[in-house]
C-alpha positions, 0 to 999 in steps of 0.5 A: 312169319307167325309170331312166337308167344311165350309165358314167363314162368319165373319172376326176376329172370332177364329176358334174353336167359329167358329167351336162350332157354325157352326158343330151341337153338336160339344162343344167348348172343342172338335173343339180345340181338332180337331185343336190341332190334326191338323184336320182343314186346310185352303189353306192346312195349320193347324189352331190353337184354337186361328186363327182369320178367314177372311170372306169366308176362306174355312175349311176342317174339318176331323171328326174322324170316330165315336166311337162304338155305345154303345146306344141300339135301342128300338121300340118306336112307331114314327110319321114319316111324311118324309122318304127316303133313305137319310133321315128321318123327324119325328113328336117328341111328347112333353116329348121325348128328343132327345138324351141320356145324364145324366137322360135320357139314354134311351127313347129318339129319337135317341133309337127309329130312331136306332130301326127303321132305324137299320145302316141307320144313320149317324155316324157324331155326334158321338155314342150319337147322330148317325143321328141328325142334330139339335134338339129340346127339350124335351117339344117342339113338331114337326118336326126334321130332322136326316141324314141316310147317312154322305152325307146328313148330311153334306148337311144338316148341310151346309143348317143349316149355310146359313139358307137355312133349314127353321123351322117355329114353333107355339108359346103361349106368355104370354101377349100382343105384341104390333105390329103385327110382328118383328124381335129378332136380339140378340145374345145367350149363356150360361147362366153366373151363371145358366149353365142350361140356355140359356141368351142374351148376347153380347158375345154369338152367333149371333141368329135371330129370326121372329115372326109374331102374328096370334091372341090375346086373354086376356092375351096371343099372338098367334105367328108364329116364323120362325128361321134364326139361331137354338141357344138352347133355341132360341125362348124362350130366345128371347121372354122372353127377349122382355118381353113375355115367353112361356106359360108353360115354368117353366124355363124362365117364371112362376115357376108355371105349367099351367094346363093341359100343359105337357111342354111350347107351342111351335111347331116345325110346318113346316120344308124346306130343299133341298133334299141332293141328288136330290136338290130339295125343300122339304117343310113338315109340321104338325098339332098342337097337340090336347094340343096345340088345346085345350090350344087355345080353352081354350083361345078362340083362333082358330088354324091358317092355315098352307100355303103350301109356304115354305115362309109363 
């Protein structure tokens, strides 16, 4: 397998932080096992868990080959907005989870992009998640990339770590921000005591996030959210943290469910990456889905238009 060559960005990190942050699905348990293996080298010299990196150190990571896939392809209709022989965008609906894992064994998307793609995936992420490049949750909707080819996906993972990947979301926020745009520059982990959440935390990893407000009604704001970092749960934590959580999120918000709301309003609306083989900018996008329209309308709030700038 194609080696994956990865730039240290901040002096004084461990390597294994370094690696569980940089390479998508890889946990801090198994980038140690990586270097204990002697798989990570810097100028052709082993790391160890527990080197500190200096900034622009180079390294070479040999992914071992992935395991049998044990996960079984299923034909379940997929809205595909983008295909070609490296990769694959697709419109998840809201309630599809990604990737199998305890309770959800299968219905996911990775069943249904084995089903329609057949080998033409990616092997990187291992037999649970062949193609997938980042995800997206269960009860968040829009548009996730996966990899047919290891090439692809580790030109895509390399565009996910100097932000060059731009995911631009549509959100409903419970209240009234006060400005009319801003930035969320806090770092995220592991909640310390409900290991299901995600928290601000100073130790976490860093995470950024840009909102803009694109209307206001009683009770609610309207917002454009643009992610310089991809953190599980980013955009919910970091509103909740200023104060303002998802509609309809029953984990970092109101207990209670909104009806007429299958999860929070949040969607994945439009996607910019350069194309792993041609270098060419490919800027997708999306509408919003008839809940997300209907909730705005129960509000007395309009869809926004989407710009075709990448940069919008």
């Amino acid at each position: 397998m194609t080696p994956l060559l990865l730039t240290a960005v901040r002096t004084g990190q461990r390597a294994d932080q370094f690696l569980a942050e940089t390479v998508e699905g890889l946990t801090r348990s198994a980038a140690q096992r990586l270097l204990e293996q002697g798989a990570v080298t810097a100028d052709g010299k082993p790391l160890k868990k527990n080197d500190r990196l200096e900034a622009g150190t180079v390294l070479r990571v040999e992914l071992p080959e992935p395991e049998p896939l044990d996960v079984q392809p299923q034909d379940i209709p997929l809205d595909v907005v983008y295909e070609d022989g490296d990769v694959i965008v697709v419109n998840k609906p809201v309630g599809m989870v990604v990737h199998p894992a305890p309770g959800h064994p299968d219905g996911t998307l990775v069943n249904a992009l084995l089903y329609h793609c057949g080998d033409s995936l990616s092997g990187i992420n291992g037999q649970l998640r062949p193609g997938i490049v980042h995800r997206i949750d269960r009860d968040t909707s829009g548009l996730i990339i996966a990899a047919k080819n290891d090439a692809a996906h580790l030109a895509l993972s390399q565009q996910l770590q100097d932000h060059s990947l731009a995911r631009t979301y549509e959100a409903i926020a419970v209240g009234s921000l006060r400005e009319d745009a801003g930035t969320v520059n806090a770092p995220i982990a592991r909640h310390r005591t409900d290991r299901k959440r995600m928290a601000v935390d100073p130790a976490g990893r860093p995470a950024v996030t840009h909102w803009q407000v694109l209307d206001r009604s009683k009770g609610c704001t309207y917002l454009r959210c643009r992610l310089e970092t991809g953190r599980t749960h980013q955009i919910r934590v970091h509103l909740v943290s200023v104060g303002h959580p998802l509609l309809g999120d029953t984990v970092y918000g109101a207990k209670k469910p909104v009806p007429g709301l299958a999860g929070q309003c949040l969607h994945a609306r439009a996607l910019t990456f350069r194309h792993p083989t041609t270098g060419e900018t490919v800027h997708l996008t999306c509408p919003l889905p008839d809940w997300f329209v209907a909730q705005l309308r129960r509000l007395e709030l309009e869809p926004a238009p989407l710009s075709e700038d990448p940069k919008s």
